[in-house]
BALO-238918 format. One line per 10 residues: number of its first residue (from 1); their letters; for each residue x, y, z of N, C-alpha, C. Coordinates in Angstrom, 1 decimal, decimal comma. Last residue first. Layout:
N
NUM) a) X:Y:Z:X:Y:Z:X:Y:Z; ... $
// end
This chain:
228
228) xxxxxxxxxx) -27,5:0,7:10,7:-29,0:2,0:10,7:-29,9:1,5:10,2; -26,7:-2,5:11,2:-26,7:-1,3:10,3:-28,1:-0,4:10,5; -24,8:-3,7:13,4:-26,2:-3,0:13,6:-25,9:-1,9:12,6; -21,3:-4,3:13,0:-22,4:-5,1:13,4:-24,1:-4,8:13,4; -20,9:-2,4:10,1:-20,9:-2,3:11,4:-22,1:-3,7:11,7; -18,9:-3,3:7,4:-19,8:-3,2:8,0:-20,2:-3,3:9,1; -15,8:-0,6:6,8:-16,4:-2,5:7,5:-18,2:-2,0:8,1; -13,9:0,3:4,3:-14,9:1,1:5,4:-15,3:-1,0:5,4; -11,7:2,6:2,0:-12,0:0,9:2,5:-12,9:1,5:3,6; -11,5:4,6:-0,4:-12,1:3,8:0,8:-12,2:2,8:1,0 $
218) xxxxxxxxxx) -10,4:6,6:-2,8:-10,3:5,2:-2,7:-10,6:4,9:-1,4; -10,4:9,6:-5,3:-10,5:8,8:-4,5:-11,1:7,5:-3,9; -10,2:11,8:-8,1:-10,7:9,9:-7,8:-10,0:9,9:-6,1; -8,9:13,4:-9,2:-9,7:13,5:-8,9:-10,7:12,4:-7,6; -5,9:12,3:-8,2:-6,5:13,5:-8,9:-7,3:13,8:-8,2; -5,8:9,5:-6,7:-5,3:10,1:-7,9:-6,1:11,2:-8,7; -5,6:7,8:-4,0:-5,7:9,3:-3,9:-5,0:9,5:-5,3; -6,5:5,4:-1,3:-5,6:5,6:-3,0:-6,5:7,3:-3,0; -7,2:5,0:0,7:-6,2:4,0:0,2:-5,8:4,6:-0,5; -8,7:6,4:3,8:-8,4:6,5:2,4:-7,2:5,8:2,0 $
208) xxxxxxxxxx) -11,1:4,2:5,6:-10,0:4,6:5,3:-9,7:5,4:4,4; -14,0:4,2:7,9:-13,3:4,4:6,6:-11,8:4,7:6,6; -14,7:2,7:10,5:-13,5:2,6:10,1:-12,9:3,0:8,6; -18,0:1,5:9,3:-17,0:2,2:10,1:-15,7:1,8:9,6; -21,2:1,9:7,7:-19,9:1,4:7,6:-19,2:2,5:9,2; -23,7:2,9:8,3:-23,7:1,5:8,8:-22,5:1,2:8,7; -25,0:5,1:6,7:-25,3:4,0:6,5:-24,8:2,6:6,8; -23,0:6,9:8,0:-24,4:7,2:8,3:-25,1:6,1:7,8; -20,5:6,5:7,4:-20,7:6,2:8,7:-22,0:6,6:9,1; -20,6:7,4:4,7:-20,4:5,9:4,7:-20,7:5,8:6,5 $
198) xxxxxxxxxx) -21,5:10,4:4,9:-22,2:8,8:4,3:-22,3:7,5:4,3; -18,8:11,1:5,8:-20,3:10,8:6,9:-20,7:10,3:6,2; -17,3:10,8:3,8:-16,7:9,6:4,6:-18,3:9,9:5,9; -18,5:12,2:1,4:-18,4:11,1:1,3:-17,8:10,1:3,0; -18,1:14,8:2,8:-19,3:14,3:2,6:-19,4:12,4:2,5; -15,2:15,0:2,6:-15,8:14,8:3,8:-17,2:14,4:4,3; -15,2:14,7:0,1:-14,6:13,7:0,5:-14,9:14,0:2,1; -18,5:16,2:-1,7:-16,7:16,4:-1,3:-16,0:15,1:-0,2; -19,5:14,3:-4,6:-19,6:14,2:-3,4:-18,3:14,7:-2,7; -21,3:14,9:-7,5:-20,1:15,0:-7,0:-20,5:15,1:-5,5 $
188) xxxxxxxxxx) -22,2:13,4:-10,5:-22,9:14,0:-9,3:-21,6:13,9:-8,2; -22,1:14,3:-13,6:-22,0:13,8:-12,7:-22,1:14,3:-11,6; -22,6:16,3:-15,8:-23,6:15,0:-15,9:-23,5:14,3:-14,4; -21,9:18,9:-15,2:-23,0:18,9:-15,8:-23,6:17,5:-15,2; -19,2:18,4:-14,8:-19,5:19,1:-13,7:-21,5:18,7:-14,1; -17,8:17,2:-17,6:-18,6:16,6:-16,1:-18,9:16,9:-15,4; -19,0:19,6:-19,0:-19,8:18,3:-19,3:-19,7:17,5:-18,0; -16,6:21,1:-18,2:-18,1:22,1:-17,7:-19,0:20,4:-18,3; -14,4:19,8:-18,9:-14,8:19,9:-17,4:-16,5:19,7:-17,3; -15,0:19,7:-21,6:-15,0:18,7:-21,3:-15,6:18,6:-19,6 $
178) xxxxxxxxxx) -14,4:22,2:-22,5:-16,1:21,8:-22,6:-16,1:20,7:-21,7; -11,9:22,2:-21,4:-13,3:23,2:-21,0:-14,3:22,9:-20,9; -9,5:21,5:-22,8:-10,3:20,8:-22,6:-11,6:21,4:-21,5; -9,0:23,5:-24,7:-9,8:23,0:-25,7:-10,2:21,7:-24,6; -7,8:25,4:-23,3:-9,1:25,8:-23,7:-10,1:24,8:-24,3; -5,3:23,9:-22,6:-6,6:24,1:-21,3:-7,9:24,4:-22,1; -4,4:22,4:-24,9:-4,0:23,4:-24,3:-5,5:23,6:-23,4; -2,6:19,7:-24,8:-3,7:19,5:-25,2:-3,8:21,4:-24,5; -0,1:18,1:-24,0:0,1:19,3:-24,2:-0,9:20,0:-25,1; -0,8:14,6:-24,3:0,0:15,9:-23,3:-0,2:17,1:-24,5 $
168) xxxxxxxxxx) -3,9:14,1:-24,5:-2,9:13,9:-25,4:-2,1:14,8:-24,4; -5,5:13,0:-21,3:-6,0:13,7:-22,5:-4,4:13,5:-23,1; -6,2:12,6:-18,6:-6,5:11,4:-19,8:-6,5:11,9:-21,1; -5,1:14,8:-17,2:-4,7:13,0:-17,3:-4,8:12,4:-18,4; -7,2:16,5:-17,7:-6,0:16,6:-18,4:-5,1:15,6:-18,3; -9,6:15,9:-15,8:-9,7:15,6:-17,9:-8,1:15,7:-18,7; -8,2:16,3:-14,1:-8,5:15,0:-14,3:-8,5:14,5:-15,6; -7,4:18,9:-13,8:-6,7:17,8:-13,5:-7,1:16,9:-14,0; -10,6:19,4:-13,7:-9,8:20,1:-14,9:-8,4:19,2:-15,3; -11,4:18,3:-11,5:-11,8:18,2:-12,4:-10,8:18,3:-13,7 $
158) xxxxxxxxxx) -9,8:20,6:-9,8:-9,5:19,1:-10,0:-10,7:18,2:-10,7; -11,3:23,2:-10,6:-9,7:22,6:-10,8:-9,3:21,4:-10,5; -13,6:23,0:-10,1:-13,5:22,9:-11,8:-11,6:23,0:-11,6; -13,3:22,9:-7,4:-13,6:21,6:-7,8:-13,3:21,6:-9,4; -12,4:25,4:-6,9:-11,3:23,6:-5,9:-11,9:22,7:-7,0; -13,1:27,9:-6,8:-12,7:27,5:-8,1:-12,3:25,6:-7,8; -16,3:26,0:-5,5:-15,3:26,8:-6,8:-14,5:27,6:-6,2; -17,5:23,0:-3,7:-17,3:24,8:-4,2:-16,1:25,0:-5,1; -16,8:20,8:-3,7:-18,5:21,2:-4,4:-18,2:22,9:-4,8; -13,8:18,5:-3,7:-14,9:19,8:-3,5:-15,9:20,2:-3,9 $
148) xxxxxxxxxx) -14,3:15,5:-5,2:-14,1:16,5:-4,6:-14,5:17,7:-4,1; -14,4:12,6:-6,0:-14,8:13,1:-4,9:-14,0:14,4:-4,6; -15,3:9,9:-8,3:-14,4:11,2:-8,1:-15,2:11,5:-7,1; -14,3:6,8:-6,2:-15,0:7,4:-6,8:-14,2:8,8:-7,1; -14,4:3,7:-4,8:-13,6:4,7:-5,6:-14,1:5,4:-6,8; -14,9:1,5:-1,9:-15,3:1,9:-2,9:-14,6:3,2:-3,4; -14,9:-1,4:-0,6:-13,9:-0,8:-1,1:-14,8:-0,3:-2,5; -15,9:-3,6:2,3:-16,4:-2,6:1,3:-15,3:-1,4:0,7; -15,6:-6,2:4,5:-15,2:-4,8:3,9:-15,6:-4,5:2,4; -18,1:-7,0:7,3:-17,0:-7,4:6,1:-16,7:-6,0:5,3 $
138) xxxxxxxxxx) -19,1:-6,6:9,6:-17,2:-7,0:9,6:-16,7:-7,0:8,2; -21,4:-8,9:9,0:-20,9:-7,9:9,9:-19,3:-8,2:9,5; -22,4:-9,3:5,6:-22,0:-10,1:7,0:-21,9:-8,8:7,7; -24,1:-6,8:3,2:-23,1:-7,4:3,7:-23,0:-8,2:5,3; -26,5:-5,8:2,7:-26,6:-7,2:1,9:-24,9:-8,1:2,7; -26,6:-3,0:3,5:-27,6:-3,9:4,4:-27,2:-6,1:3,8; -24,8:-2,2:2,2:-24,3:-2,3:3,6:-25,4:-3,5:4,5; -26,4:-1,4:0,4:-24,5:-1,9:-0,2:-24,8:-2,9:1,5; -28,2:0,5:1,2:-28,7:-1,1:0,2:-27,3:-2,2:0,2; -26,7:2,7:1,6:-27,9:1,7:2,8:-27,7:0,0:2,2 $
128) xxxxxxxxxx) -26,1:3,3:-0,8:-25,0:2,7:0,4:-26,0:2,1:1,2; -28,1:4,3:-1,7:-27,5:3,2:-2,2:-26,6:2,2:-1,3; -29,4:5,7:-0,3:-29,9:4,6:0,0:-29,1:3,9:-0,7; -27,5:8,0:-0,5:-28,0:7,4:0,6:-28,3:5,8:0,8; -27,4:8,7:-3,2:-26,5:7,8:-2,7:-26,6:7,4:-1,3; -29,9:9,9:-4,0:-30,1:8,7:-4,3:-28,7:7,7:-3,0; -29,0:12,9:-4,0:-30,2:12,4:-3,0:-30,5:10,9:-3,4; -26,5:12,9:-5,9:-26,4:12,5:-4,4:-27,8:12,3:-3,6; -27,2:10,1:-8,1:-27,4:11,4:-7,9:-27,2:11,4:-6,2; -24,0:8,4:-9,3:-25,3:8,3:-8,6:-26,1:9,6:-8,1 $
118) xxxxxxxxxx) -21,6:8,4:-10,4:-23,3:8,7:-11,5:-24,1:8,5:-10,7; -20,1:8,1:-8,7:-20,8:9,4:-9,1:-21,2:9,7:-10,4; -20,1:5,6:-8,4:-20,7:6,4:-7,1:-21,1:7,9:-7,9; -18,0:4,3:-9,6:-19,6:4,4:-10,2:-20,3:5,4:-9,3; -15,7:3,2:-9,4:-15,9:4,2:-10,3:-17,7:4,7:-10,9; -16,3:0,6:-7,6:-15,2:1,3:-8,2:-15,9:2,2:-9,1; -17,5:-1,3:-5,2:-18,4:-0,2:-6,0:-17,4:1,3:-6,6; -17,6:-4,1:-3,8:-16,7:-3,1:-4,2:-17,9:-1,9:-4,9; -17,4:-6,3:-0,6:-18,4:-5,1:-1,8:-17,4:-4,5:-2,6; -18,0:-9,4:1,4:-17,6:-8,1:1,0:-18,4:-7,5:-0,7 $
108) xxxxxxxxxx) -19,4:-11,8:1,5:-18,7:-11,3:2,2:-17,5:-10,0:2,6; -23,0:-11,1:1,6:-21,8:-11,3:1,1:-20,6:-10,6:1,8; -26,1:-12,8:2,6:-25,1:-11,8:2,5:-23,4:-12,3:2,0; -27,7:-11,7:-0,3:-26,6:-11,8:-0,2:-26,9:-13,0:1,4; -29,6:-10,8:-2,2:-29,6:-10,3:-0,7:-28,5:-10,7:0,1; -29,1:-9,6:-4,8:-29,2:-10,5:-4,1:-28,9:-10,2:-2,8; -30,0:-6,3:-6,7:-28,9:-7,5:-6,3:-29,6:-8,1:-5,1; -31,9:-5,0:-7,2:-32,2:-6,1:-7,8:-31,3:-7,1:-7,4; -31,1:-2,4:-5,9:-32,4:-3,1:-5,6:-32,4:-4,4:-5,9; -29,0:-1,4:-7,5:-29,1:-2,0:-6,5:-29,5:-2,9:-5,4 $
98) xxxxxxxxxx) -30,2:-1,9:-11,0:-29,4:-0,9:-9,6:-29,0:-1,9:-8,4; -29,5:-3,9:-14,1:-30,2:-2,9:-12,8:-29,3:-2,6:-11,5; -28,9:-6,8:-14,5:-28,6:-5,8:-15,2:-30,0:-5,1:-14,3; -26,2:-9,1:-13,3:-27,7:-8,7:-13,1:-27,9:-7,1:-13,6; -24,1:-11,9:-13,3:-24,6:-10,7:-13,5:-26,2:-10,4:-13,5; -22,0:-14,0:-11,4:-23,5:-13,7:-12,0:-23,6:-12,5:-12,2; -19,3:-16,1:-11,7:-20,0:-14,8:-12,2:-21,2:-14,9:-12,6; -18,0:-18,6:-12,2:-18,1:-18,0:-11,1:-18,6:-16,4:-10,2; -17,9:-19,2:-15,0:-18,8:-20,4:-13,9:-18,4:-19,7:-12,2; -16,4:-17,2:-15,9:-18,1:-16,8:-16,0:-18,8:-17,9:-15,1 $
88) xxxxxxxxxx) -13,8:-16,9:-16,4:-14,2:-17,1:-14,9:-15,8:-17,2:-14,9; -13,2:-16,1:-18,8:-12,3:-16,8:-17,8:-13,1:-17,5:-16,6; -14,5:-13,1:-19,4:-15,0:-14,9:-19,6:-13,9:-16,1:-19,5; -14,3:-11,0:-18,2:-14,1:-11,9:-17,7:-15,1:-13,2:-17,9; -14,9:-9,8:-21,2:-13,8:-9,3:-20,2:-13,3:-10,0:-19,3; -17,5:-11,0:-22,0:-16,3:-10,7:-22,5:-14,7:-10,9:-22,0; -18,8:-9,6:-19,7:-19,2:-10,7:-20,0:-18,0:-11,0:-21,3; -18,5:-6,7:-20,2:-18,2:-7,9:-19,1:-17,7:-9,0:-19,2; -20,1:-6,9:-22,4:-18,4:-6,4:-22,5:-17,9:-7,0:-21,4; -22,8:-6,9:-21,6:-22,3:-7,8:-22,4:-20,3:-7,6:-22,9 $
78) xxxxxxxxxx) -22,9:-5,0:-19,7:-22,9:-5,8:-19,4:-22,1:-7,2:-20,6; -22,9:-2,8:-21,3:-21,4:-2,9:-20,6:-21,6:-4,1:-19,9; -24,9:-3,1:-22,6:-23,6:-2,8:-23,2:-22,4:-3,2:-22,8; -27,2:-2,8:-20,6:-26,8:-4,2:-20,8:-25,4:-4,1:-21,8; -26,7:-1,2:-17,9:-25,9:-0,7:-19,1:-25,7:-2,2:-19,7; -26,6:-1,4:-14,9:-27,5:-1,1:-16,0:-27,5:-1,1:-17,2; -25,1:-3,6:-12,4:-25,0:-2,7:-14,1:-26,1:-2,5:-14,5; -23,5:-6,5:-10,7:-24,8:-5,2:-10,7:-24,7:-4,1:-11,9; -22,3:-9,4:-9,8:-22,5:-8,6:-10,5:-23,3:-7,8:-11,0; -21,2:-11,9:-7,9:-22,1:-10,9:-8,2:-22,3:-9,3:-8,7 $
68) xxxxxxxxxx) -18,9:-14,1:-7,2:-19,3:-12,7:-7,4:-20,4:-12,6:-8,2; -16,4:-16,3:-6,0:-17,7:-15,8:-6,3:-18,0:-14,2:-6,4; -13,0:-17,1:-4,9:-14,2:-16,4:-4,6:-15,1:-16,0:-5,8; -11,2:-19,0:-5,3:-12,0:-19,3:-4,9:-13,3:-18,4:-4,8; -8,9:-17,5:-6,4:-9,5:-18,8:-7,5:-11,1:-18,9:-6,6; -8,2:-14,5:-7,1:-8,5:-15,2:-6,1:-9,8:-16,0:-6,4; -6,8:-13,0:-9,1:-6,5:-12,8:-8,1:-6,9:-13,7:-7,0; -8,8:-13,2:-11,4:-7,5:-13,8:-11,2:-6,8:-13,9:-10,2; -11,1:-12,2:-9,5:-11,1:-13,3:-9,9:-9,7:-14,2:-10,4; -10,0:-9,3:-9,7:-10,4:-9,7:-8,5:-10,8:-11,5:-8,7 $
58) xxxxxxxxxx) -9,6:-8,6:-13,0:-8,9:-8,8:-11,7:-9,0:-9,0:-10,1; -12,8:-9,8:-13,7:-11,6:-10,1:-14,2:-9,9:-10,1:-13,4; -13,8:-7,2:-12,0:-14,3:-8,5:-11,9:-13,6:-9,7:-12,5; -12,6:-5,0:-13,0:-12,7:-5,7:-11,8:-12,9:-6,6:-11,6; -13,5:-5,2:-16,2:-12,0:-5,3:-15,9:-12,0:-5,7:-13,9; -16,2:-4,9:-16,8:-15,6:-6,7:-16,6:-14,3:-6,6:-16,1; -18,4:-3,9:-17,8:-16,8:-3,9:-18,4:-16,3:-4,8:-18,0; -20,2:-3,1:-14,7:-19,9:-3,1:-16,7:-18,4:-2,6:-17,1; -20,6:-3,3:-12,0:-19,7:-4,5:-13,1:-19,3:-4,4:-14,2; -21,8:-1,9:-10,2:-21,0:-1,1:-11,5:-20,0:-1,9:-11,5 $
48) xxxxxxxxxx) -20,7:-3,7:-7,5:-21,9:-2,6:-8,0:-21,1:-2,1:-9,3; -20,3:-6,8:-6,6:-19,7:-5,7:-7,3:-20,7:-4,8:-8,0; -20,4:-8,8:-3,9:-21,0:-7,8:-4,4:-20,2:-7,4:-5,2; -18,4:-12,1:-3,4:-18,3:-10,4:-3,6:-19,2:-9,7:-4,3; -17,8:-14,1:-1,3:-18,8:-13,9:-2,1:-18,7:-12,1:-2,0; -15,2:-16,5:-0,5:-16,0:-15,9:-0,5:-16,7:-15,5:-1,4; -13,3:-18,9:0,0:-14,5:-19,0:-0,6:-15,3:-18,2:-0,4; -11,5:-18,0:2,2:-10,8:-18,2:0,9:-12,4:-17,9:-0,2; -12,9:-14,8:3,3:-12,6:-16,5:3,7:-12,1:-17,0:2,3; -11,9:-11,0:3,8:-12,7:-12,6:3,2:-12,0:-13,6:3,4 $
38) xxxxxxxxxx) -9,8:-9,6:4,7:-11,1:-10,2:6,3:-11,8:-11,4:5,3; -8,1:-9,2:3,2:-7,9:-9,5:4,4:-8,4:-9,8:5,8; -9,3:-9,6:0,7:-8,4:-10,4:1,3:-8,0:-10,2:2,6; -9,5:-6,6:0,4:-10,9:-7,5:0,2:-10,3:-8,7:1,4; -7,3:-5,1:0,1:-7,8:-5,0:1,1:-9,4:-6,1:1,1; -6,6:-6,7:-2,0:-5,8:-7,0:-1,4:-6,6:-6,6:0,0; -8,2:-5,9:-4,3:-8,3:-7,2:-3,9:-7,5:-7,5:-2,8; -7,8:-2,9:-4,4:-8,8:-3,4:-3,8:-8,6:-5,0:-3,3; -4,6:-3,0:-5,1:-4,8:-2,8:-3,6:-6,4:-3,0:-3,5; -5,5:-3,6:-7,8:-4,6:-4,7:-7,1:-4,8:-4,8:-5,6 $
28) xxxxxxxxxx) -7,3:-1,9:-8,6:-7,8:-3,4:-8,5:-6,9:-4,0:-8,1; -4,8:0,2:-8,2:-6,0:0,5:-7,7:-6,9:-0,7:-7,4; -3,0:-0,2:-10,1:-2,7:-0,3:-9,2:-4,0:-0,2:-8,2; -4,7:0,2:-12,7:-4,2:-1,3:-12,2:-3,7:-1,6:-11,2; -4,6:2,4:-12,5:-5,6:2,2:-12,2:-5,5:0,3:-11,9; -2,7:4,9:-12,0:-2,9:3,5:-11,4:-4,1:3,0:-11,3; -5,4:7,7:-13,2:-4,4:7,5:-12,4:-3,7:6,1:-11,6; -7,9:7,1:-15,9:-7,4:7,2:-13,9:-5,9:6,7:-14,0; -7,2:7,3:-18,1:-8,0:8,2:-17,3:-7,9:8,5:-16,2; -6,1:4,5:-18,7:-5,9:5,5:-19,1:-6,1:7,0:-18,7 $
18) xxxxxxxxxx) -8,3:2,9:-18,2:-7,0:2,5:-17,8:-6,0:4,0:-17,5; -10,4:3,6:-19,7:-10,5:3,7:-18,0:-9,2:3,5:-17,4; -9,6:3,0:-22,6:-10,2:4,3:-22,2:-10,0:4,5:-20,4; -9,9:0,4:-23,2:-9,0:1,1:-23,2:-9,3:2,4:-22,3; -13,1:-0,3:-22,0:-11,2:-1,2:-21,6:-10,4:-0,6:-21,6; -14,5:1,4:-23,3:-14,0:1,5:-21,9:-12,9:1,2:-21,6; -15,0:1,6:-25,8:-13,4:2,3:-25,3:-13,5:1,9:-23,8; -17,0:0,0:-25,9:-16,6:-0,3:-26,5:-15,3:0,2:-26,4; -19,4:2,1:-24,6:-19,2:0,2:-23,7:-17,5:0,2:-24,7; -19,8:4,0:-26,1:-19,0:4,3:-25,2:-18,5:3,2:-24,4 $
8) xxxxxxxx) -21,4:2,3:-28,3:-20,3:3,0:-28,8:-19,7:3,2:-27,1; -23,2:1,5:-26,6:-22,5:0,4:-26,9:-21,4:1,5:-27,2; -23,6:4,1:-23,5:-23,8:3,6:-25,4:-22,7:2,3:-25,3; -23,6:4,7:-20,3:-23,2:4,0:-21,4:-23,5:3,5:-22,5; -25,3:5,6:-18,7:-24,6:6,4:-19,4:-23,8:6,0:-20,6; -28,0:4,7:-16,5:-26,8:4,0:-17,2:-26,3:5,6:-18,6; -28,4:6,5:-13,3:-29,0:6,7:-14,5:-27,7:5,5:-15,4; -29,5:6,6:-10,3:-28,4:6,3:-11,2:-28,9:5,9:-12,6 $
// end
């Protein structure tokens, strides 16, 4: 996983992510809520792809007592974070790098919202390994990513969907093109069936799907007592 973020592109996120995805406020509502339902008041939450701060921000308003850790490469979007949710920073660590570098935890849950697919898929193995190995038994993991078909025409059509979400209405298909064929280019796409053996090959069970906007899809999944 590569960071993709310029200060210039750190600086629309806030706005920009809201906007793009589909409920996206509805999305950090129902994560914190499926978080909440196996975490202890005083828990401790992994967050992979912290940059920006808007999760971390509503998962902390949301719930006075829990802790978090914070993962990013993108010191950009680290320092925007750090911004975002400075309400709360005496209950926020950040750590600028992958996976590797987060704390061994364990914690009592994970989130990993909108980042999975900057991860190249021969990488997202071990990332989830790494997610799964730092968590209690039992505890849940809510992660949301784009995830769709690999084959054509399914995927440059929900794709295509997607860029036209976040685009001015009535933007005419030609002119958003480039846009698709860029994220077909930079990002690494996982089909949703791919994505749910992943999560049951590195140790999670019981995936669910929560949320479903466009492109983007939403999992809840528990870490199995004996991770692979």
């Amino acid at each position: 996983m590569s960071s993709v973020f310029t200060e210039q592109a750190a600086a629309s996120y806030a706005e920009g992510t809201p906007r793009k995805v589909p409920g996206y406020a509805g999305l950090l509502r129902m994560t914190a809520l499926l978080l909440a339902e196996r975490m202890p008041p005083q828990g401790r939450v992994l967050v992979l792809g912290a940059g920006g701060g808007l999760e971390l921000r509503a998962l902390a308003d949301a719930h006075a007592g829990w802790t978090f850790d914070g993962v990013d490469p993108s010191p950009a979007m680290l320092a925007l974070a750090t911004e975002t949710a400075s309400a709360h920073l005496d209950r926020i660590s950040l750590h600028e790098g992958y996976i590797d570098i987060a704390p061994d935890g364990p914690f009592d849950a994970a989130t990993c919202l909108l980042t999975l697919h900057f991860v190249p898929r021969d990488q997202r193995l071990d990332t989830l390994s790494q997610i799964r190995r730092r968590l209690r038994p039992g505890a849940p993991f809510v992660a949301a990513h784009i995830s769709v078909p690999r084959t054509e025409p399914e995927r440059s059509l929900w794709i295509g969907r997607h860029i036209a979400y976040g685009s001015p209405d009535g933007t005419p298909p030609a002119q958003l093109e480039p846009s698709v064929q860029a994220m077909i280019e930079k990002l690494s796409f996982v089909s949703p069936e791919e994505d749910e053996a992943l999560l049951r090959q590195t140790g999670f069970s019981d995936a669910s799907l929560f949320y479903l906007g466009f492109a983007v899809r939403g999992w809840v999944a528990y870490a199995d007592e004996f991770a692979p």
